[in-house]
C-alpha positions in Angstrom: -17.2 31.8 -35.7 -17.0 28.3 -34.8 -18.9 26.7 -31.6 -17.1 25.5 -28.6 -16.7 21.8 -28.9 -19.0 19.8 -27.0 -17.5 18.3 -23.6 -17.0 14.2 -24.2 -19.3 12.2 -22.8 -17.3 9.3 -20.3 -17.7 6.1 -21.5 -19.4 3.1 -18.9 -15.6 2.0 -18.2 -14.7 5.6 -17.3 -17.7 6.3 -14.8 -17.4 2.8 -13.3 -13.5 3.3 -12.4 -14.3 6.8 -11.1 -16.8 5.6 -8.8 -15.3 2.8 -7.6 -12.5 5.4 -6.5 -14.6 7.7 -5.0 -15.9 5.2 -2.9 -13.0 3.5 -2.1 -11.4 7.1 -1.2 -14.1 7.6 1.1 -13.5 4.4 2.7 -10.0 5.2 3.5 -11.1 8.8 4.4 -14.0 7.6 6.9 -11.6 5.1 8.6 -9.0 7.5 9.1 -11.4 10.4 10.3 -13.5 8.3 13.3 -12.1 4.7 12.9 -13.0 0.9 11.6 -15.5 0.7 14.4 -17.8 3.7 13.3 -17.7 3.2 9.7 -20.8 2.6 8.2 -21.8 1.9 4.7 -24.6 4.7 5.0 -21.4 7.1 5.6 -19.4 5.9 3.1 -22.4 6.5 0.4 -22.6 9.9 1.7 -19.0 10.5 1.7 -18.8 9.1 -2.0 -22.1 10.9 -3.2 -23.5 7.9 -4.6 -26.6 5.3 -2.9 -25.7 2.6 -0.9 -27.4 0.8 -3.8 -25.3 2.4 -6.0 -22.0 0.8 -4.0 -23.4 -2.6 -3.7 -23.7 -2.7 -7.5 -20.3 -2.4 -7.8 -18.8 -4.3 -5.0 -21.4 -6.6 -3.3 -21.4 -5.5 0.2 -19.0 -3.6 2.5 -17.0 -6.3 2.7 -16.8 -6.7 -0.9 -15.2 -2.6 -0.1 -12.5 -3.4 2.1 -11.5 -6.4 -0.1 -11.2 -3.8 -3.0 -10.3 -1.6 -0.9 -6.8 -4.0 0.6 -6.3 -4.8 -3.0 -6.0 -1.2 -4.3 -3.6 -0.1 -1.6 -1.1 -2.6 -2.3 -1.3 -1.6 -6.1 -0.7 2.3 -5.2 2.0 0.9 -2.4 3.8 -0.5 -5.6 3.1 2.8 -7.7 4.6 4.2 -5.1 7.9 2.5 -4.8 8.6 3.0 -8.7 11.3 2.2 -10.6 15.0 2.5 -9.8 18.0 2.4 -12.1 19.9 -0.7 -12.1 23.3 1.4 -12.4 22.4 3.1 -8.9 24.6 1.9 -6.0 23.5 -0.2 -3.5 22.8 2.3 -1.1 21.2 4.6 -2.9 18.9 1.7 -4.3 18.1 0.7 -0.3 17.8 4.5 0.6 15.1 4.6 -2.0 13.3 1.4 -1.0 12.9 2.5 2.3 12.3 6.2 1.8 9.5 5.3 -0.6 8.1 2.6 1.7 8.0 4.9 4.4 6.0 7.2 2.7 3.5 4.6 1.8 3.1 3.1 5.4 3.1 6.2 7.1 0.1 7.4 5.1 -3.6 7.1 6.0 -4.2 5.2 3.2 -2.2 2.4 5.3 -3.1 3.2 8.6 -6.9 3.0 7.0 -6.4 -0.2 5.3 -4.4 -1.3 8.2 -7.1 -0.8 10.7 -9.3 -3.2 7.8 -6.7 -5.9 8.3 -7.1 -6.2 11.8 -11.0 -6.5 11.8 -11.2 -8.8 9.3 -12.7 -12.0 10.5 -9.9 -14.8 11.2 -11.3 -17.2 8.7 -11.7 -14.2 6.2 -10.3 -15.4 3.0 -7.5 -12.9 0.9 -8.0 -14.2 -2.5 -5.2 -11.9 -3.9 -2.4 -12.4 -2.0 -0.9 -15.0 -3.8 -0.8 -12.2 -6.7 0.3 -9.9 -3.7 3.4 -11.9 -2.8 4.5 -12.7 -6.6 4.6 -8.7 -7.4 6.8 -8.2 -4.0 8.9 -10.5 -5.1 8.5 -8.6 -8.4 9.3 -4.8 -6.9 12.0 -6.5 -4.4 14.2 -7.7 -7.7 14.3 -4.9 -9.1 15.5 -2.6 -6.5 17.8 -5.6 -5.4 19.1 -7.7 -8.8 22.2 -8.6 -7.0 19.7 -10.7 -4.6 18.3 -14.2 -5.4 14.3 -14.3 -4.6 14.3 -18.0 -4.9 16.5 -18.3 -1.6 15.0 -18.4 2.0 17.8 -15.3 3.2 16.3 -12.6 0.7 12.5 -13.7 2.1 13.4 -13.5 5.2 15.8 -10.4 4.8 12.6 -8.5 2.6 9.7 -9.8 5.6 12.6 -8.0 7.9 12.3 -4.8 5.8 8.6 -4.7 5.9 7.9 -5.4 9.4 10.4 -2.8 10.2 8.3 -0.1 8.3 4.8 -1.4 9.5 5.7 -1.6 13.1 7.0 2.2 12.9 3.6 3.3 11.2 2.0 1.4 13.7 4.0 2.8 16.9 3.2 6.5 15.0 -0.3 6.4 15.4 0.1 5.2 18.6 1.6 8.7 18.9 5.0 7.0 20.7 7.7 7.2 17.8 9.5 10.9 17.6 10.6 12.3 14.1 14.0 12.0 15.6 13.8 8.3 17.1 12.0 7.6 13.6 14.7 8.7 11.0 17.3 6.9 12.7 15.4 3.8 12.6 14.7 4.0 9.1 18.6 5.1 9.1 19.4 1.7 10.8 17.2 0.0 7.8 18.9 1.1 5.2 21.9 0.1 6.9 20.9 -3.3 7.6 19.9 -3.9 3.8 23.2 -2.8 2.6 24.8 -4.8 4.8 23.3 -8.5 4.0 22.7 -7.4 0.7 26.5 -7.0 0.3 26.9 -9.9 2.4 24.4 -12.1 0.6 26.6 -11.4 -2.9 30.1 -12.8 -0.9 28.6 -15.9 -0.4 27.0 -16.8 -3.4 
């Protein structure tokens, strides 16, 4: 009779990835559970299991957190969103887009690293969103071939569709944005991205 196989040991990668998720899990978690304002670094070790020496090993400081922290979201914001087919139609491609992007924004994970962004420090430097703005224009081109990211109208037009989404996950946690009022915004989205999509390709 043969013995159980031993479990496999993690290698150094493997436990330095999964504690730098569980901590920046309990980042987003704290935030969303008593706010910006009342989260400490002693709570977030506690919440994370690990010692605040632990964490600062990893990521400096607690500001060297919420940088991580900002960084990762965007990178699970464009998990998120996926891949669409090329063949799709137009508005099936902008129905995605924005049903995807709603479900990111409306999340806690944004409202948590939403609540970062507006106490950071005005002179607080973003180092990554350069690399930020390249892969939007990266996840915008492929939902939207039939666009050209080089001219000012599709910036513009994709800013439009974010600000849309990020002012109605702001205006729900203010608790002031119905389910009903809500779907036919995002509704009136989609519409408005067929529409100068469609009209963007006529002129070109």
């Amino acid at each position: 009779m043969s013995s159980a196989a031993a479990p496999q040991r993690r290698t150094h990668a493997e436990r330095t990835a999964l504690m730098r998720e569980r901590v920046m899990s309990a980042v987003i978690e704290v935030i969303a559970d008593v706010g910006f304002a009342r989260t400490t670094a002693a709570e977030i070790a506690r919440r994370a299991g690990v010692t605040w020496g632990a964490v600062q090993h990893h990521f400096g400081d607690k500001d060297g957190i919420l940088m991580a922290v900002l960084e990762e979201s965007f990178g699970h914001f464009a998990d998120e969103l996926g891949e669409v087919g090329p063949r799709q139609s137009r508005e099936h491609r902008a129905g995605l887009f924005v049903d995807r992007g709603w479900a990111h924004f409306s999340g806690s994970r944004y409202q948590s690293t939403f609540e970062i962004l507006l106490n950071l420090p005005a002179e607080t430097e973003l180092p990554w969103q350069r690399e930020m703005l390249k892969q939007w224009h990266h996840i915008w081109s492929q939902y939207f071939p039939e666009s050209d990211p080089a001219e000012q109208e599709t910036v513009e037009l994709m800013l439009y569709a974010v600000s849309v989404l990020t002012g109605l996950a702001s205006t729900q946690v203010l608790g002031g944005n119905p389910a009903r009022s809500r779907d036919r915004e995002l509704g009136m989205l989609k519409e408005t991205l067929v529409r100068e999509l469609r009209r963007g390709t006529s002129t070109s």
